[in-house]
N, CA, C and O atoms as a MOPAC input file, in Angstrom:
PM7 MOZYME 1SCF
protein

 N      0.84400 1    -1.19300 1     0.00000 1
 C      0.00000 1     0.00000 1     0.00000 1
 C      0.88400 1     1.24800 1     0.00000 1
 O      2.02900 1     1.13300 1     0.43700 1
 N      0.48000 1     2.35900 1    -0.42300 1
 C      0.94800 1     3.60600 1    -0.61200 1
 C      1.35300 1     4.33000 1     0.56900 1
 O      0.51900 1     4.51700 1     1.45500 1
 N      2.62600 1     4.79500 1     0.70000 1
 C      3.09000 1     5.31000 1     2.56400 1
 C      2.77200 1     6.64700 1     2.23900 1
 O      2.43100 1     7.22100 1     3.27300 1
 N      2.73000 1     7.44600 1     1.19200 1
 C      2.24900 1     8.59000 1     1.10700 1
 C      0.98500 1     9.45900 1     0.97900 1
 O      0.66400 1     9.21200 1    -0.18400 1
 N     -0.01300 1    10.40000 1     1.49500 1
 C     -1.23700 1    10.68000 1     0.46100 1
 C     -0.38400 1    10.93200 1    -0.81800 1
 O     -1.25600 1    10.68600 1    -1.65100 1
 N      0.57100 1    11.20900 1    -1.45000 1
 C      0.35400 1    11.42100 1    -2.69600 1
 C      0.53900 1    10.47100 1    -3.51300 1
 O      0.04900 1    10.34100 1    -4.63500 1
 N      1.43800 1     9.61100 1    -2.81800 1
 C      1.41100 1     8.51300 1    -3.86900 1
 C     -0.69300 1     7.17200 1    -3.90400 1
 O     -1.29500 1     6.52200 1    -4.75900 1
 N     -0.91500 1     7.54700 1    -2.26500 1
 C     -2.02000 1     6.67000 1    -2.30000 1
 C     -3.10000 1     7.63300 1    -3.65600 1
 O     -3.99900 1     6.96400 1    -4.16600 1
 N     -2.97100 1     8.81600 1    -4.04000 1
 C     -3.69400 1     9.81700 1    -4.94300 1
 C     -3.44400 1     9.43300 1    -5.62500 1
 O     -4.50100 1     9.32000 1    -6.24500 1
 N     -2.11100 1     8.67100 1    -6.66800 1
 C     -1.29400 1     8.52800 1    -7.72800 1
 C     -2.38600 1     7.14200 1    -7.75000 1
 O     -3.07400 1     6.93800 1    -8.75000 1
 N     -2.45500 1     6.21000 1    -6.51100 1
 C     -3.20200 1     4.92600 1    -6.74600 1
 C     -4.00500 1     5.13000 1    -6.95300 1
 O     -4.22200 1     4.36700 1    -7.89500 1
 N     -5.02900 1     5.79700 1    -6.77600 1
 C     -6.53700 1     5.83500 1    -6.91800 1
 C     -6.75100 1     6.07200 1    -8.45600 1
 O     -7.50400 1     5.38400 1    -9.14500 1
 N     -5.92400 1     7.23600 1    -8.95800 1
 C     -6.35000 1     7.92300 1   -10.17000 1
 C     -5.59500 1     6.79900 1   -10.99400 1
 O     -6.16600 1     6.37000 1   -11.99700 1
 N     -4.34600 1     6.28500 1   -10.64600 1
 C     -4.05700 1     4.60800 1   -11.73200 1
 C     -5.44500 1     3.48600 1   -12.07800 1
 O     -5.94400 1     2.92100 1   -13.05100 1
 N     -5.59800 1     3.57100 1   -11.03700 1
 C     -6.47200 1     2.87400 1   -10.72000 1
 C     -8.10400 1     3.21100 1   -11.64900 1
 O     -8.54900 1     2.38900 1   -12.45100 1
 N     -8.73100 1     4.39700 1   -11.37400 1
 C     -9.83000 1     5.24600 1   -12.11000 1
 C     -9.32700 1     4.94800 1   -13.59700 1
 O    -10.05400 1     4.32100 1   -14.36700 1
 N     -8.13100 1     5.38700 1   -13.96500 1
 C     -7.43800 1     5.35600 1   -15.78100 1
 C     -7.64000 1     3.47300 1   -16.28000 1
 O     -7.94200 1     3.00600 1   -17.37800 1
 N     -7.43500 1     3.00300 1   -15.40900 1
 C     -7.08900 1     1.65500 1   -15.44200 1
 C     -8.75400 1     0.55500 1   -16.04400 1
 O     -8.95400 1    -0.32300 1   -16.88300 1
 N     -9.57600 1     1.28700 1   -15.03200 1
 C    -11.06000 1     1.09500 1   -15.72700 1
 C    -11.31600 1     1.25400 1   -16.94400 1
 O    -11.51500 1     0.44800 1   -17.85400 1
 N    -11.28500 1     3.18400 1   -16.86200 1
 C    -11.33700 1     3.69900 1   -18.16100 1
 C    -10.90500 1     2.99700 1   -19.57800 1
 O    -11.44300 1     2.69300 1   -20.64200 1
 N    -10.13900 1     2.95200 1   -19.21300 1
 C     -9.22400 1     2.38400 1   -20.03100 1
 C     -9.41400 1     1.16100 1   -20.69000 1
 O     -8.96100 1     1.16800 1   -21.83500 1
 N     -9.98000 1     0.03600 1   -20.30600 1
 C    -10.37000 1    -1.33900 1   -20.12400 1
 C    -11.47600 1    -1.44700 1   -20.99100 1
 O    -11.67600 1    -2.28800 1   -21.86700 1
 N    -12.43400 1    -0.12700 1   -20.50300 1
 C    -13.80700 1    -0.27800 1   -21.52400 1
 C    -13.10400 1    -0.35700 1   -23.09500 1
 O    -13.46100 1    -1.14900 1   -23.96700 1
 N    -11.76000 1     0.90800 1   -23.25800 1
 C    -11.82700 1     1.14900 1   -25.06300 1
 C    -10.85700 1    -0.01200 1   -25.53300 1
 O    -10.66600 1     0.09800 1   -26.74500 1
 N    -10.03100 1    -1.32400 1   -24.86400 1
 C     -9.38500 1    -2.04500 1   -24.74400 1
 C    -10.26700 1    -3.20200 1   -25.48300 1
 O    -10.11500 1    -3.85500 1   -26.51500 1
 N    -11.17700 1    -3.14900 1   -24.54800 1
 C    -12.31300 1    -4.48400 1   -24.88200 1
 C    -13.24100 1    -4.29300 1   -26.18500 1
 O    -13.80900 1    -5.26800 1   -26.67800 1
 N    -13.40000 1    -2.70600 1   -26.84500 1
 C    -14.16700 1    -2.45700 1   -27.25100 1
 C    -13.55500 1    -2.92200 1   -28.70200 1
 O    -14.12500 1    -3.43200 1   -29.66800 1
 N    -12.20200 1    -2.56200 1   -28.49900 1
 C    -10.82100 1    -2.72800 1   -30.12300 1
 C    -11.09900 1    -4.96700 1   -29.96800 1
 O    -11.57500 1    -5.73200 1   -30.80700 1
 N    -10.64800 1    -5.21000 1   -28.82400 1
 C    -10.86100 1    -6.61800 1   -29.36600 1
 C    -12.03500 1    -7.12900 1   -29.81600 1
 O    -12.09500 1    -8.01000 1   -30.67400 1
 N    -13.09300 1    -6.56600 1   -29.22200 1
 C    -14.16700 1    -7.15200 1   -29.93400 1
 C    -14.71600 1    -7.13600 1   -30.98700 1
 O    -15.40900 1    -8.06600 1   -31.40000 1
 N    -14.42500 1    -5.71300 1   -31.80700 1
 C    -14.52400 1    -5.11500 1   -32.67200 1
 C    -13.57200 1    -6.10500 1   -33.90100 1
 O    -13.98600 1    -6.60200 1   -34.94800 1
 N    -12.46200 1    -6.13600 1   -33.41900 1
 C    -11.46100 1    -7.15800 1   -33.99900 1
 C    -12.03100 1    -8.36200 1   -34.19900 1
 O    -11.74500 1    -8.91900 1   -35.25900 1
 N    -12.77800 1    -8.91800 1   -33.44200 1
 C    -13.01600 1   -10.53600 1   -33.41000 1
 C    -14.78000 1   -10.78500 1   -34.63100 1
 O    -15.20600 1   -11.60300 1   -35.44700 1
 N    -15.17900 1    -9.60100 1   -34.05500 1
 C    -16.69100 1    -9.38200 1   -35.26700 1
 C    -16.23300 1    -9.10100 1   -36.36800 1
 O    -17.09200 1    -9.00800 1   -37.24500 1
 N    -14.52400 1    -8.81100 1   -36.87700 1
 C    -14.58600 1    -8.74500 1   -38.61700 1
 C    -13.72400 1    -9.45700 1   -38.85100 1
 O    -13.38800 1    -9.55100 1   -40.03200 1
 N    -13.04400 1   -10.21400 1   -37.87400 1
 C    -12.12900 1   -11.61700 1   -38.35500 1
 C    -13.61500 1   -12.87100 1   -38.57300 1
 O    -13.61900 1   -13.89200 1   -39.26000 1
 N    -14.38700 1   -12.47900 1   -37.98100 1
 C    -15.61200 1   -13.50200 1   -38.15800 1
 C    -16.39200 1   -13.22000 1   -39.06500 1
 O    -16.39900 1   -14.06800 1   -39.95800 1
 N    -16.79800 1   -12.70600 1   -39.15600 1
 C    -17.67100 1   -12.28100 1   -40.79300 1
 C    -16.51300 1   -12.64600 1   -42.14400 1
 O    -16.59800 1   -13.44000 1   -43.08100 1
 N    -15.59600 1   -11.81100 1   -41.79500 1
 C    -13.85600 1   -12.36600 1   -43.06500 1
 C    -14.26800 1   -13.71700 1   -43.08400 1
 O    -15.12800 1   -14.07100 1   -43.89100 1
 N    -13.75400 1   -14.51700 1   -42.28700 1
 C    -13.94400 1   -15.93000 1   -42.21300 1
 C    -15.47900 1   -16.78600 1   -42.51000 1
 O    -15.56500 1   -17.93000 1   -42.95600 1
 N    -16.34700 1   -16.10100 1   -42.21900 1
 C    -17.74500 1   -16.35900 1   -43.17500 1
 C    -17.68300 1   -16.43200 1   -44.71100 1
 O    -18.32900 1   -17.23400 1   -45.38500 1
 N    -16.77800 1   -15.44700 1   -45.22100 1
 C    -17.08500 1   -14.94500 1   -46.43800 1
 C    -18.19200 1   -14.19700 1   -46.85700 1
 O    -18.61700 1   -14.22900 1   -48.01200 1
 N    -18.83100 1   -13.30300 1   -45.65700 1
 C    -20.01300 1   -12.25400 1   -45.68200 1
 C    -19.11700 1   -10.56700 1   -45.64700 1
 O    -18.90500 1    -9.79000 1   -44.71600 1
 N    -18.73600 1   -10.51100 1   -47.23500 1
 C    -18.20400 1    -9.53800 1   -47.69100 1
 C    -18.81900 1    -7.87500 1   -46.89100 1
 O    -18.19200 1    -6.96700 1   -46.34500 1
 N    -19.99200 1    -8.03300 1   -47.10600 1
 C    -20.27900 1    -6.94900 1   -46.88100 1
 C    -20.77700 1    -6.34100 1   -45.43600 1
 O    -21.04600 1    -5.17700 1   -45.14100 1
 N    -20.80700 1    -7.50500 1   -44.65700 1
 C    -20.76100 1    -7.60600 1   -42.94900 1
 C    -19.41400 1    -7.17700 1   -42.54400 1
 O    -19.14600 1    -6.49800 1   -41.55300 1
 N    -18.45100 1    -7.73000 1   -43.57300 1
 C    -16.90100 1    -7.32100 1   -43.18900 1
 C    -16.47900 1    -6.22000 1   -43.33700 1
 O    -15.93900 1    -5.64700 1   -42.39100 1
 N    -16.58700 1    -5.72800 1   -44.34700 1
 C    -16.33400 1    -4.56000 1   -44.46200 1
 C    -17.02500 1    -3.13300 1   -43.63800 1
 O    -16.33200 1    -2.17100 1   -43.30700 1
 N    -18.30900 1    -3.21900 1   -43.43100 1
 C    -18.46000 1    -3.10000 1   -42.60700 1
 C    -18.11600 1    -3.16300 1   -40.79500 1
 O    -18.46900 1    -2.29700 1   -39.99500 1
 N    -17.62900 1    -3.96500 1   -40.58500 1
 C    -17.51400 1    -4.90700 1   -39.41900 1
 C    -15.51800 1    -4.15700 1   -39.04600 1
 O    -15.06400 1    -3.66000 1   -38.01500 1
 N    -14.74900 1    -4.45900 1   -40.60900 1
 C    -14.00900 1    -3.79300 1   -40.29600 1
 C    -13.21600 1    -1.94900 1   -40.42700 1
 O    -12.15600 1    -1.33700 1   -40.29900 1
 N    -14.55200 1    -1.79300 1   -40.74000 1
 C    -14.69400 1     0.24700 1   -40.81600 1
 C    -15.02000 1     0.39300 1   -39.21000 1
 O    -14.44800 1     1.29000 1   -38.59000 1
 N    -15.84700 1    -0.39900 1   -38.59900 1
 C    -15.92300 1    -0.08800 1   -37.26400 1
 C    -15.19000 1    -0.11600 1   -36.40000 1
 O    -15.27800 1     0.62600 1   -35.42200 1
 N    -13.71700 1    -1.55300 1   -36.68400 1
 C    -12.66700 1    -2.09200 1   -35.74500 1
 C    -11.87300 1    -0.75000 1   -35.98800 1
 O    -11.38100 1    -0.16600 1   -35.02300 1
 N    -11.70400 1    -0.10500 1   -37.65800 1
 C    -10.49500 1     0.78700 1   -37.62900 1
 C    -11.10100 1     2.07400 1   -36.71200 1
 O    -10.49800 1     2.63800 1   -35.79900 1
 N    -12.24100 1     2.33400 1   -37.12700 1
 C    -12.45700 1     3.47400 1   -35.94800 1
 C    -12.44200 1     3.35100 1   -34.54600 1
 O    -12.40100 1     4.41000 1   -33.92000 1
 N    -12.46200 1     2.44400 1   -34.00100 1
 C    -11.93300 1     1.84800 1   -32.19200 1
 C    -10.77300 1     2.04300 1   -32.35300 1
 O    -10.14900 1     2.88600 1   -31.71000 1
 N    -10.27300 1     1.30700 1   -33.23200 1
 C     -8.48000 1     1.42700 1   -32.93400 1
 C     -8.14500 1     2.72900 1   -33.14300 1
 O     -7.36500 1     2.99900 1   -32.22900 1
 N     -8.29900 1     3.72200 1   -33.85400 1
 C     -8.45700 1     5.18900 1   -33.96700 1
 C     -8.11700 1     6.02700 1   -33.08800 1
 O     -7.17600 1     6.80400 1   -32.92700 1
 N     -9.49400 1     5.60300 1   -32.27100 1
 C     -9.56700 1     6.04900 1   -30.73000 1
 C     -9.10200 1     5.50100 1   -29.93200 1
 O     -8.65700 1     6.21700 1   -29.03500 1
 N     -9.00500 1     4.69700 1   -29.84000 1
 C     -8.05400 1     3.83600 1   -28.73600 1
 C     -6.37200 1     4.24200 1   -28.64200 1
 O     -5.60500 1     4.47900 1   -27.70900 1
 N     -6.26500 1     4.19300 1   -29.90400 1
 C     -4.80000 1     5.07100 1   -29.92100 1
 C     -4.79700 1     6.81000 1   -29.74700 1
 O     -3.89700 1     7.32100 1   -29.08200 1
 N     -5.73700 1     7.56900 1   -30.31400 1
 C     -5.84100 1     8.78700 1   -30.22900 1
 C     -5.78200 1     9.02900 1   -28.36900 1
 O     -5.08300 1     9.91500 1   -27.87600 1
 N     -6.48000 1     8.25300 1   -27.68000 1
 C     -6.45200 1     8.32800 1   -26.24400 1
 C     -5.11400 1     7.65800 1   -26.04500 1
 O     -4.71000 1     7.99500 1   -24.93200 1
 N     -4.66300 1     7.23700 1   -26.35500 1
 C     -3.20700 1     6.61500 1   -25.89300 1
 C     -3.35400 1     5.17800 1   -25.33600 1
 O     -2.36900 1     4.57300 1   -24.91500 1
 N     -4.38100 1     4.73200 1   -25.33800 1
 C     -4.54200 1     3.56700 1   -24.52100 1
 C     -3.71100 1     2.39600 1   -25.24200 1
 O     -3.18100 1     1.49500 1   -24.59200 1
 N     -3.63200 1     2.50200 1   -26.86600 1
 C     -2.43800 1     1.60600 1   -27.15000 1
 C     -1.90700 1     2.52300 1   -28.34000 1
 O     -2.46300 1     3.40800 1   -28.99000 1
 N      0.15300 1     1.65600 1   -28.41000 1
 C     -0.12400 1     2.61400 1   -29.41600 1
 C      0.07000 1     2.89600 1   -30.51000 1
 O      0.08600 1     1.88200 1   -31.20700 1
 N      0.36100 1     4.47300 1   -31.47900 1
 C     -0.47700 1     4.57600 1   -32.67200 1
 C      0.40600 1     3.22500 1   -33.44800 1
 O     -0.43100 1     2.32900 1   -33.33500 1
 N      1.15600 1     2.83500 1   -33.89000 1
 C      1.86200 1     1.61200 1   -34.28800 1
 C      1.26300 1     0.45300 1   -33.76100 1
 O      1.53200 1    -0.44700 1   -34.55700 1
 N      0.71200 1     0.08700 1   -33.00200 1
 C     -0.28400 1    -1.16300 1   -32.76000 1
 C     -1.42400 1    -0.90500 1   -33.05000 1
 O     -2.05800 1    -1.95900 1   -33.09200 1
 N     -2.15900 1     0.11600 1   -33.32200 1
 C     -3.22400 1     0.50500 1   -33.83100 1
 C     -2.88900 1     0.11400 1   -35.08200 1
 O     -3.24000 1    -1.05100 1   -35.26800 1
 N     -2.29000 1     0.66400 1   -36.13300 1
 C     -1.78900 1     0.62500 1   -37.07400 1
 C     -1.57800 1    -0.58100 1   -38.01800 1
 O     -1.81400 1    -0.83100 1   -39.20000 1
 N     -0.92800 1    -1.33100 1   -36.77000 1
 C     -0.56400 1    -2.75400 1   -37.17700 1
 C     -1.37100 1    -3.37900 1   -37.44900 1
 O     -1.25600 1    -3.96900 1   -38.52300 1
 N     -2.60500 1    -3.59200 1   -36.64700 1
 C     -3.91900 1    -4.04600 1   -36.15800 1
 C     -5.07900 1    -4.31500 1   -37.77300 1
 O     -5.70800 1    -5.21300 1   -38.33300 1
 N     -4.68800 1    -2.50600 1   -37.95600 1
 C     -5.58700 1    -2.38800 1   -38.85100 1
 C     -5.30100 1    -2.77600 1   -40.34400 1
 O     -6.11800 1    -2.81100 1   -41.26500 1
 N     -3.54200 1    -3.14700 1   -40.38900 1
 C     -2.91800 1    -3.55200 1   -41.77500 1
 C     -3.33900 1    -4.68300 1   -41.55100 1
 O     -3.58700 1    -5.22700 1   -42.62700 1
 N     -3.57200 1    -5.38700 1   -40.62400 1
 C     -3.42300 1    -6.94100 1   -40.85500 1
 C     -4.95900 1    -7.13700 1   -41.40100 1
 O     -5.07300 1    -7.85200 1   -42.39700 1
 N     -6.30700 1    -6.49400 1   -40.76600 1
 C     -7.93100 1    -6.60100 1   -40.46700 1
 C     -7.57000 1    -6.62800 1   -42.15100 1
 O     -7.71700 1    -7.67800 1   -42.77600 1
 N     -7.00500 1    -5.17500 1   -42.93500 1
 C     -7.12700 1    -4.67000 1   -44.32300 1
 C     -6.62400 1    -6.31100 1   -45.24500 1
 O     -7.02700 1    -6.89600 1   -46.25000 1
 N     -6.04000 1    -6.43700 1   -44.68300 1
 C     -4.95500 1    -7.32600 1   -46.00600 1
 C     -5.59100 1    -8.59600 1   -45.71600 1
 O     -5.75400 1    -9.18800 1   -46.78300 1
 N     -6.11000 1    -9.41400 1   -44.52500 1
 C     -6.80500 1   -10.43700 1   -44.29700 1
 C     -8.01400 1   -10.15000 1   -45.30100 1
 O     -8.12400 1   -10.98900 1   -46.19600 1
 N     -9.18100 1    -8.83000 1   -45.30200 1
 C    -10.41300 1    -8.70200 1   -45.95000 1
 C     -9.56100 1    -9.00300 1   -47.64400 1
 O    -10.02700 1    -9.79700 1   -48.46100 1
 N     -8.54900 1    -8.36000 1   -47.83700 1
 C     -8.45100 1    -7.96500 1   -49.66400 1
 C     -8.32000 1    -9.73300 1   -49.58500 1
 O     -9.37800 1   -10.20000 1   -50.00500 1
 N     -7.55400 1   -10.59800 1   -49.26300 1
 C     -7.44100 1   -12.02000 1   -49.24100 1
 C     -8.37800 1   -12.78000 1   -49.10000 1
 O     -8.46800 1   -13.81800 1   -49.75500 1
 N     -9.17100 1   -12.44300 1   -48.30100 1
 C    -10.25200 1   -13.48000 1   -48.60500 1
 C    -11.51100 1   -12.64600 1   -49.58700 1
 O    -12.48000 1   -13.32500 1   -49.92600 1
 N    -11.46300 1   -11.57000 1   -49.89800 1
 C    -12.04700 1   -11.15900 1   -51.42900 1
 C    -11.47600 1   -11.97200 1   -52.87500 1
 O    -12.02200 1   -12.65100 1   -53.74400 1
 N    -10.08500 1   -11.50500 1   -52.61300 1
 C     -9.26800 1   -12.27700 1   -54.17700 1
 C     -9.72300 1   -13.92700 1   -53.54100 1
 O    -10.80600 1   -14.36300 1   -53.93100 1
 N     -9.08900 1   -14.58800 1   -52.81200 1
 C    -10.13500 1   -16.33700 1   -53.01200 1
 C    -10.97700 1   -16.31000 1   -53.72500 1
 O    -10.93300 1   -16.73400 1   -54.88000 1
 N    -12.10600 1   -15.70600 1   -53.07500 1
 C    -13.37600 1   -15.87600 1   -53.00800 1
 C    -13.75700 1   -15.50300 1   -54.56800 1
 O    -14.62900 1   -16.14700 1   -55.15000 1
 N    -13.18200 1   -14.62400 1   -55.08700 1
 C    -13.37400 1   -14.06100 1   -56.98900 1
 C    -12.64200 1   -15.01000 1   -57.68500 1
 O    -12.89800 1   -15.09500 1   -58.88600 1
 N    -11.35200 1   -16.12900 1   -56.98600 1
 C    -10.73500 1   -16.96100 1   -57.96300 1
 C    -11.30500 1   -18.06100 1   -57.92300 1
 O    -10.82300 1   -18.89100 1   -58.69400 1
 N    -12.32800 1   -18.45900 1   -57.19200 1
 C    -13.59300 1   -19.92600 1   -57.09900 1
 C    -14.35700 1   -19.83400 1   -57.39300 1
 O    -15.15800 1   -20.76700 1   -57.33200 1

């Protein structure tokens, strides 16, 4: 535990960020996992969809700092290049 009030202040408000924080965390994976699943359906237009929504979480999620802009980034090259791949399959069958 904290021997100081300022450091026990430093805990509380870690702590408050730490919540915060958690909601836009959960919001990027899930977001992630609803357009790796539709991709993997082959429901083109759920995906694309599905992944316009993941890039705007990750957006924000990085714009707040919660991760960062390079894992955002990363995130969203991989969502992009997974959708163009299973488009080209799906037009060569």
């Amino acid at each position: 535990m904290a021997n100081t009030r300022s450091a026990a202040k430093r805990a509380r408000q870690a702590e408050k960020r730490r919540m915060r924080n958690r909601v836009y965390r959960s919001w990027a994976r899930t977001a992630i996992k609803k357009a790796r699943a539709h991709i993997q359906a082959g429901d083109f237009q759920a995906a694309e969809e599905a992944v316009r929504v993941a890039v705007r979480v990750l957006d924000r999620a990085a714009r707040k700092g919660i991760i960062h802009r390079n894992n955002a980034a990363r995130r969203k090259s991989r969502l992009m290049r997974m959708l163009a791949k299973a488009k080209a399959a799906a037009q060569q069958s």
